[in-house]
LUMDRENNU-624200 format. One line per field, with one value per residue (C-alpha): residue in three letters; y, x, z. Coordinates in steps of 0.001 Angstrom, whole numbers. Each point is the difference from the previous one (the first is absolute). Layout:
// residues N
res = c(ALA;...)
Y = c(Y;...)
X = c(X;...)
Z = c(Z;...)
END
This chain:
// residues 396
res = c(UNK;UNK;UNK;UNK;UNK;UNK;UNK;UNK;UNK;UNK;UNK;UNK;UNK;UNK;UNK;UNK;UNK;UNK;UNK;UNK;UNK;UNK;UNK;UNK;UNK;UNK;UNK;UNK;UNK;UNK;UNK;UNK;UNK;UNK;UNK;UNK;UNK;UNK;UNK;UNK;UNK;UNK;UNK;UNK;UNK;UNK;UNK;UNK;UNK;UNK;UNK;UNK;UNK;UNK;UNK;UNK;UNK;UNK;UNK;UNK;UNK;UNK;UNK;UNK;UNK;UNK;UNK;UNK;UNK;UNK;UNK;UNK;UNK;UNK;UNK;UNK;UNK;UNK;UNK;UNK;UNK;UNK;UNK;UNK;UNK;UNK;UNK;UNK;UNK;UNK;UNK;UNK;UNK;UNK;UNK;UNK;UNK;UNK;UNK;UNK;UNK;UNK;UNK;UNK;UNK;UNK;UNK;UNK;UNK;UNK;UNK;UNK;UNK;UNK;UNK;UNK;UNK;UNK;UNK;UNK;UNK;UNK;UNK;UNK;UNK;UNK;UNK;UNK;UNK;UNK;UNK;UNK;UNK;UNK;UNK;UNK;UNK;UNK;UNK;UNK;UNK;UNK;UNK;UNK;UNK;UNK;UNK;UNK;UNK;UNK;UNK;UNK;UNK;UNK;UNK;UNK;UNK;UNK;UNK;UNK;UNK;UNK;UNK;UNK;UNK;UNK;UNK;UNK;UNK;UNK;UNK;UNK;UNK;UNK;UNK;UNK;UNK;UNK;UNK;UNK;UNK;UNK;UNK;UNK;UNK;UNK;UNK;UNK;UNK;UNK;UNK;UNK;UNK;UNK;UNK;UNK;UNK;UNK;UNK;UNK;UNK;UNK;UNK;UNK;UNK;UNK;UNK;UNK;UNK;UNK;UNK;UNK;UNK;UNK;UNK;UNK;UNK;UNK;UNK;UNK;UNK;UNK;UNK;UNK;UNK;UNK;UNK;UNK;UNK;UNK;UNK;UNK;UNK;UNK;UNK;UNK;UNK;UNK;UNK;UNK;UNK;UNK;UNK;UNK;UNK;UNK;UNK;UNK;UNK;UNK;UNK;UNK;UNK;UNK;UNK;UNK;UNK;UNK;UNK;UNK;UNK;UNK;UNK;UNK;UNK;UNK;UNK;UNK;UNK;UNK;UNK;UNK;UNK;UNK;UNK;UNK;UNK;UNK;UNK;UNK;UNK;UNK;UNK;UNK;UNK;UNK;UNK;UNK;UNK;UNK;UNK;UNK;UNK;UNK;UNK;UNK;UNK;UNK;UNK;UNK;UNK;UNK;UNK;UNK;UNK;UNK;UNK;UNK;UNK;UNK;UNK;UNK;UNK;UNK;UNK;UNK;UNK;UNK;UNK;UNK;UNK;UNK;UNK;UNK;UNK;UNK;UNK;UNK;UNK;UNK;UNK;UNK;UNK;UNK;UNK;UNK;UNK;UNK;UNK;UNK;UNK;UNK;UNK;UNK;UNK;UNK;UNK;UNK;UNK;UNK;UNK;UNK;UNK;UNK;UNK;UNK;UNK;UNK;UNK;UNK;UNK;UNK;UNK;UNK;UNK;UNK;UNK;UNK;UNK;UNK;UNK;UNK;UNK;UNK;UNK;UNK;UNK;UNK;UNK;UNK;UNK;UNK;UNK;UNK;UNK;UNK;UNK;UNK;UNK;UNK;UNK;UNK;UNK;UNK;UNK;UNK)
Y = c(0;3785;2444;2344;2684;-2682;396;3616;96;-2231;2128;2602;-1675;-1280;-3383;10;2012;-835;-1772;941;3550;563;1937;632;1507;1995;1426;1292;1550;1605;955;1696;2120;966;1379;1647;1756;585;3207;678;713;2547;3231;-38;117;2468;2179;2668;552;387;2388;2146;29;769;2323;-2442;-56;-3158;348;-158;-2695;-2616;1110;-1993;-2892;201;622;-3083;-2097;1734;-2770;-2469;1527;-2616;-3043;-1842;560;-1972;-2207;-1060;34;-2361;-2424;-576;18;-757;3201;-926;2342;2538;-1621;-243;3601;1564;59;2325;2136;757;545;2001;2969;-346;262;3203;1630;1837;1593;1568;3915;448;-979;-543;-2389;-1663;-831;-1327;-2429;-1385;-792;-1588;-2309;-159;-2021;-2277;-1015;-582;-2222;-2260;294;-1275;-3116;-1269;-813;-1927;-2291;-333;-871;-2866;-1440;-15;-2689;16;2162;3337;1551;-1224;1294;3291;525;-1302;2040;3250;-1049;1223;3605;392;-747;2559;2297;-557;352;2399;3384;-1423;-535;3239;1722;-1562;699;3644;142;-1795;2148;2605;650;771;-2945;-3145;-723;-3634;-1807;-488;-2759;-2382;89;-488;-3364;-1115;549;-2408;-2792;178;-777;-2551;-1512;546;-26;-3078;382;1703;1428;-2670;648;78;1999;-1096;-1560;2746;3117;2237;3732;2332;604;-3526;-899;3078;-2171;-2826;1181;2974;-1878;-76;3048;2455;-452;-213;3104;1441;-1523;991;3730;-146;-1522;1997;3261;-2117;-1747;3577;1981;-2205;-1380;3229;2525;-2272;1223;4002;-388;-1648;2659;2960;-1186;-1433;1591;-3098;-1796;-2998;-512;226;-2167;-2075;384;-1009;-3007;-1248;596;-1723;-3123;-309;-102;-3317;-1768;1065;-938;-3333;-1679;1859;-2156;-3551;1530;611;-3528;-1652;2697;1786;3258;2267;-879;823;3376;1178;-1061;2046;2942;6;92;2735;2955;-485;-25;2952;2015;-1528;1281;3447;203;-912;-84;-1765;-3792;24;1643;-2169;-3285;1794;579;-3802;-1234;2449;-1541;-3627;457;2627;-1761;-3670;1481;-430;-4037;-767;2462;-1429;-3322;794;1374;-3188;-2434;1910;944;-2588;-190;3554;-57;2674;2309;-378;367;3408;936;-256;1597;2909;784;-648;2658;2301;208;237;2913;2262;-589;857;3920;-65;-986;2456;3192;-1324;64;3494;1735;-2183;-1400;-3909;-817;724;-1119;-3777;359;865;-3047;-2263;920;-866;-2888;-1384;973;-3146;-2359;-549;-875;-2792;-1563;502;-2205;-3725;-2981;-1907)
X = c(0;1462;555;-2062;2226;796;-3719;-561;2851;-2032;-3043;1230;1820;-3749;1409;-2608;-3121;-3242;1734;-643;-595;3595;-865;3686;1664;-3830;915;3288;-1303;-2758;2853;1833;-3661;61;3406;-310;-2936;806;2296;-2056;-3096;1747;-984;-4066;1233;2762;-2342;-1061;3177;1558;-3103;789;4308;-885;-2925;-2090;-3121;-1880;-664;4151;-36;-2068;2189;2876;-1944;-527;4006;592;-2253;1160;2768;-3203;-367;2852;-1497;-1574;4095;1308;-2893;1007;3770;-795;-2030;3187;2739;572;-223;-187;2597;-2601;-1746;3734;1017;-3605;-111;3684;-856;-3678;1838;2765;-2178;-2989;2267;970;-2775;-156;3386;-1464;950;-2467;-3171;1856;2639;-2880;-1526;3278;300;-3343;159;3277;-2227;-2633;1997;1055;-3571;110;2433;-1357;-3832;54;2263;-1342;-3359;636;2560;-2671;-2743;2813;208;-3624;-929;-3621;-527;860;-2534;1274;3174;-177;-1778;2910;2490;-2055;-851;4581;-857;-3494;1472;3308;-2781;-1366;3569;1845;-1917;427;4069;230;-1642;2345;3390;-850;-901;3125;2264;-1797;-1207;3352;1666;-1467;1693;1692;-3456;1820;1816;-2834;-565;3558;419;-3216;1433;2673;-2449;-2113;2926;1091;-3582;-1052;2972;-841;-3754;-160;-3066;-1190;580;-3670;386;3356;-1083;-2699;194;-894;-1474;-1868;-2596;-599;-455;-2381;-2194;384;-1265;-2212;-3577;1528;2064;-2553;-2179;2345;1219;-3056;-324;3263;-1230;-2708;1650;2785;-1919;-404;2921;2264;-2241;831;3557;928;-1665;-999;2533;-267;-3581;155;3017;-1702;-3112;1899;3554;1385;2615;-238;-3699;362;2193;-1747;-3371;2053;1378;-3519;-1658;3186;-15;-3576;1349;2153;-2887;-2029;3009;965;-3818;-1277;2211;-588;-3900;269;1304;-3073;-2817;1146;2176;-2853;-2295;3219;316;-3634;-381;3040;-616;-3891;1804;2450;-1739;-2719;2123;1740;-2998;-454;3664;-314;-3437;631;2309;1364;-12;-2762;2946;3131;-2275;-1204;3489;1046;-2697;1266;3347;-925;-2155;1972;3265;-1380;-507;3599;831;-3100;746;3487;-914;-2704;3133;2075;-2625;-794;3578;124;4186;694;-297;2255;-839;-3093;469;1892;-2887;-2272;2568;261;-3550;-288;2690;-860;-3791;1203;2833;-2670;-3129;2785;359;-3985;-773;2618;-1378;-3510;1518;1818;-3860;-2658;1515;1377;-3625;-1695;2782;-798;-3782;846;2792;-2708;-2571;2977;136;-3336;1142;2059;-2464;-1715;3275;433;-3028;2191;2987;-357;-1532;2786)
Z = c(0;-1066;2966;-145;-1744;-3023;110;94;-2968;-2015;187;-859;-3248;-775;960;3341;-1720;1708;2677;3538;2079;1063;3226;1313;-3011;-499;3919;-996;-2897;2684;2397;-2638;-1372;4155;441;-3654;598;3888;-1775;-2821;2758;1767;-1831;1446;3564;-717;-2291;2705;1356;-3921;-801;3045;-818;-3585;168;-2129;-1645;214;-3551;-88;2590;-1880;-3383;2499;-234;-3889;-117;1521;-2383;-2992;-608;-406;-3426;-1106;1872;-3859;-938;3117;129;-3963;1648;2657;-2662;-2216;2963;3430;1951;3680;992;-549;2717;2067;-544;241;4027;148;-2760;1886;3219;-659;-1929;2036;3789;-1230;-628;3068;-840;-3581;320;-2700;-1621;-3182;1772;1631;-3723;-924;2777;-250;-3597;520;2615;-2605;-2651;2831;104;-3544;462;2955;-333;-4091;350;3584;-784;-2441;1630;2132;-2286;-1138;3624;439;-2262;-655;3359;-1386;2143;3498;-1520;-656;2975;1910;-1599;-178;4069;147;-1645;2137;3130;-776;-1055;3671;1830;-2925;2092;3365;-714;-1965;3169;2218;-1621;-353;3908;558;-2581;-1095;-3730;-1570;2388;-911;-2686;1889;-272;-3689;909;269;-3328;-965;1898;-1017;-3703;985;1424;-3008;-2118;1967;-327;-3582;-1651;-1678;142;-3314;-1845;-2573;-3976;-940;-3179;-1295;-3298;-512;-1223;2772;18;2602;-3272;-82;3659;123;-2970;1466;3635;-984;935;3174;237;-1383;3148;3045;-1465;804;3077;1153;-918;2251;2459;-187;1324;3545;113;-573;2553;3069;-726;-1399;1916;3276;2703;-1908;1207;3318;866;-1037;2433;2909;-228;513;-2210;1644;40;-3720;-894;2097;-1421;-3493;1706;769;-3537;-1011;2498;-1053;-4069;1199;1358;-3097;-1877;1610;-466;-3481;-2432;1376;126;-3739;-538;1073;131;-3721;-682;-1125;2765;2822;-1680;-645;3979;753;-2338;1563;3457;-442;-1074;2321;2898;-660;-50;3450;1000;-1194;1426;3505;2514;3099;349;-2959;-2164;793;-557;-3543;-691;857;-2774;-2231;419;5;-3347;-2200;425;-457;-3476;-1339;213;-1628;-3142;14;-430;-2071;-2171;94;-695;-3781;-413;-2546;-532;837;3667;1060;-2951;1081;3501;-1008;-1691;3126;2233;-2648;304;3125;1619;-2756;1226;3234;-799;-1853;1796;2901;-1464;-236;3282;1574;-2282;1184;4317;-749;-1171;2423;2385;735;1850;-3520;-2148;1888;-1380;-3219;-461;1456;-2520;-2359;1015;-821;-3708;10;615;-3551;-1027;2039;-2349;-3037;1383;-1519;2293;-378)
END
């Protein structure tokens, strides 16, 4: 019988297709998607204290946001990459290059300098978040629900810790000072390569020619409406994880309540996360999302409506059914990819951080002329834009 890493090398030669859920090397690729996105989470938290060092707008401050996903413009191009060669040192290199730009952005002298270090972060994305999900989709077998979910459970759950460690090295070192938490991601870069340096991303499109045109052809019945659905959803998912701890600070005062309050909407994302793939095995994509695109607007009428206990437990559904929303489109993705699956998957990650960077801009210009309460009605009513969409995607 093959250890298991003879067997992990066969999958991902096509020697192993089909064969088994290979949960370990699946949890490394999860624990890599956490300390990635543990670094790439800390602007939100940070955001008030930036907007009061730089005299920002919040129409400027969401524009950092669409700086940072600008690099997702050439995700088809590394997606096609990744479909003709091994690229896993992407996936290596990604967690250092996120860390190094994005623990100095308390040091940025300007707004300008702060642009420049966010889109240097921003390609690092690139690089992790259009290789990764496809090695997982590989592992997974005929599970590619259960596997997303586990691997987008790693970037949830940094999500939920990212504000609370960015909050705590600035009270320990100050904004300009906490540069150090760096070196996290540099050793982690290490014990990824140590770990997937023979792991590499399967060949699918080797003996085909392969373009971003063709993918789109290929996928459009699929990628027409999640781009629409990512639209909508876009207006609620950029008004709390952008704007969240800007709102609960301007209320409360209180940095740590906000990041807090971000922390929660986030932990509630991984439980969403964790269950709404291996749901969509079994119970159908469409059906998962129309329940969680029902859930989410509706909920965040509650939370700008209310307040108190009534308003935390809104927020906490809002978190647990907007989030679930990604590893269900993902592997909706994979499974019509057809032999394009990282072209494709840069496709979907393409559209997907370039709804989020513009709608972003929108939903900032919206806070700086009504308000953040009203801006949170308006992105819910958004929302429920998406959900005749869901109707379009195919049963199966």
């Amino acid at each position: 019988m093959k250890p298991e890493s003879a067997l992990a090398a066969d999958k991902h030669t096509g020697a192993g297709d089909g064969a088994f859920f290979q949960t370990g090397n699946i949890l490394a690729l999860s624990i890599a998607h956490f300390i990635h996105d543990v670094y790439s989470s800390f602007l939100a938290p940070l955001l008030p204290l930036l907007i009061e060092k730089l005299s920002m707008s919040l129409t400027q401050a969401g524009f950092l946001t669409t700086v940072m996903q600008i690099p997702a413009l050439i995700n088809p191009q590394l997606g096609v990459m990744a479909d003709r060669i091994s690229v896993r040192y992407f996936v290596i290199l990604a967690p250092s290059i996120t860390a190094v730009p994005m623990s100095l952005i308390g040091m940025a002298p300007s707004y300008g300098v702060l642009l420049i270090l966010l889109f240097i972060a921003g390609i690092s994305v690139s690089m992790f978040h259009v290789p990764a999900p496809v090695m997982v989709a590989e592992l997974s077998a005929g599970k590619k629900g259960r596997g997303m979910s586990f691997f987008m459970t790693g970037g949830e759950l940094a999500r939920a810790i990212g504000p609370l460690a960015a909050v705590a090295a600035v009270s320990l070192f100050g904004l300009k000072n906490f540069y150090p938490v760096m070196i996290f991601g540099l050793l982690s870069s290490v014990w990824l390569y140590f770990k997937f340096r023979r792991l590499p991303v399967k060949k699918t499109g080797s003996k085909r020619k392969l373009s971003v045109p063709g993918t789109w052809r290929g996928l459009r019945h699929v990628l027409r409406p999640l781009t629409a659905i990512l639209i909508a959803r876009g207006f609620m998912h950029a008004s709390i994880t952008a704007f969240l701890p800007t709102y609960i600070k301007m209320e409360t005062n209180n940095l740590w309540l906000a990041s807090i309050a971000l922390t929660l909407f986030e932990a509630a994302g991984v439980t969403g996360v964790l269950t709404a793939g291996s749901i969509s095995d079994w119970f159908g994509r469409r059906k998962t999302l129309l329940l969680s695109l029902m859930g989410a607007p509706l909920f965040l009428f509650l939370f700008a409506l209310t307040d108190g206990w009534l308003r935390l437990a809104a927020l906490l559904v809002v978190g647990f059914t907007l989030l679930s929303t990604t590893p269900v489109m993902l592997a909706l993705v994979q499974e019509n990819a057809g032999h394009s699956p990282a072209a494709a998957n840069g496709l979907f990650m393409m559209i997907s951080f370039i709804a989020r960077s513009a709608v972003v801009v929108v939903v900032g210009f919206i806070a700086d002329r009504i308000g953040l309460n009203a801006t949170y009605l308006i992105s819910a009513a958004m929302g429920l834009i998406g959900i005749p969409f869901v109707l379009m995607l195919p049963r199966k």
